[in-house]
C-alpha positions in Angstrom: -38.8 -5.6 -14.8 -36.6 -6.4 -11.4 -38.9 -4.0 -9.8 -41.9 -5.5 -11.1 -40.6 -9.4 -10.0 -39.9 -7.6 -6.8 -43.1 -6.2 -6.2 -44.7 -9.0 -6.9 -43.0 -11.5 -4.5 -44.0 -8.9 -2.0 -47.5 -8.8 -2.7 -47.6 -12.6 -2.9 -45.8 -12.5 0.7 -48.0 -10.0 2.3 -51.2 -11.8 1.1 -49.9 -15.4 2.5 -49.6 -14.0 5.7 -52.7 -12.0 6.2 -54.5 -15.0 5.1 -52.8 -17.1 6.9 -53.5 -14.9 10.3 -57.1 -14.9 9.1 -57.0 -11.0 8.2 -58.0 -11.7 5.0 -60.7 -13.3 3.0 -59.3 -16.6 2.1 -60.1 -16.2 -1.6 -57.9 -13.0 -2.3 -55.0 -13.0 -4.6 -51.8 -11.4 -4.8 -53.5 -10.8 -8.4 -56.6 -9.0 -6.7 -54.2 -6.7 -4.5 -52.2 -6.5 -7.4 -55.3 -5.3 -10.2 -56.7 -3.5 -6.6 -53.7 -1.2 -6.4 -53.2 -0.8 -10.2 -56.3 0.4 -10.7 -56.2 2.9 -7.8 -53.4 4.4 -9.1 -54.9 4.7 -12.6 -57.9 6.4 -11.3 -56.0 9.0 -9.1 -53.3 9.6 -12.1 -56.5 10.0 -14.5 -59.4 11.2 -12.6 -60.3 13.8 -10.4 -58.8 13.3 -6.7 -61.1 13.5 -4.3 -61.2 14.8 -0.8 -58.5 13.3 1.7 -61.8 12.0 3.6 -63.6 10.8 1.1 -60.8 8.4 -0.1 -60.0 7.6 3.4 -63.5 6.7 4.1 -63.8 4.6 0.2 -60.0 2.9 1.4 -62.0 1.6 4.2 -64.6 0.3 2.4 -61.9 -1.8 0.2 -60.2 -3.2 3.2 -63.5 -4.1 4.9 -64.7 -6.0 1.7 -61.1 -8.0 1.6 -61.0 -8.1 5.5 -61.4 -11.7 7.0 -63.9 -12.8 9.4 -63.8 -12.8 13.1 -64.7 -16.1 14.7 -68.7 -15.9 15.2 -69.2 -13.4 12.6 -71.6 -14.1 9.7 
């Protein structure tokens, strides 16, 4: 359960500071990085793995839909 406390400090930590340096939508969660990794883990432990491209390329597509917005974007 330590590790779990741990983990989770951390991921509160991490998110605070990307959103506070604006790399981040301001409406993430340590709970959405949290379910976002749990979930990712599930599905690679359970499912098929895919090509090291292909989930490169699908890892981008996360971090673009969490990234923040750069001053003058839409």
């Amino acid at each position: 359960m330590e590790i779990c406390r741990v983990g989770s400090v951390a991921n509160e930590e991490f998110v605070e500071a990307a959103r506070a340096g604006g790399a981040q939508r301001p409406e993430f969660t340590a709970g959405d990085l949290h379910a976002l990794v749990r979930d990712n883990a599930l599905a690679l432990k359970h499912g098929e793995r895919p090509p090291r491209d292909d989930y490169d390329r699908r890892t981008g597509y996360l971090l673009d839909g969490i990234r923040g917005r750069s001053p003058g974007t839409p």
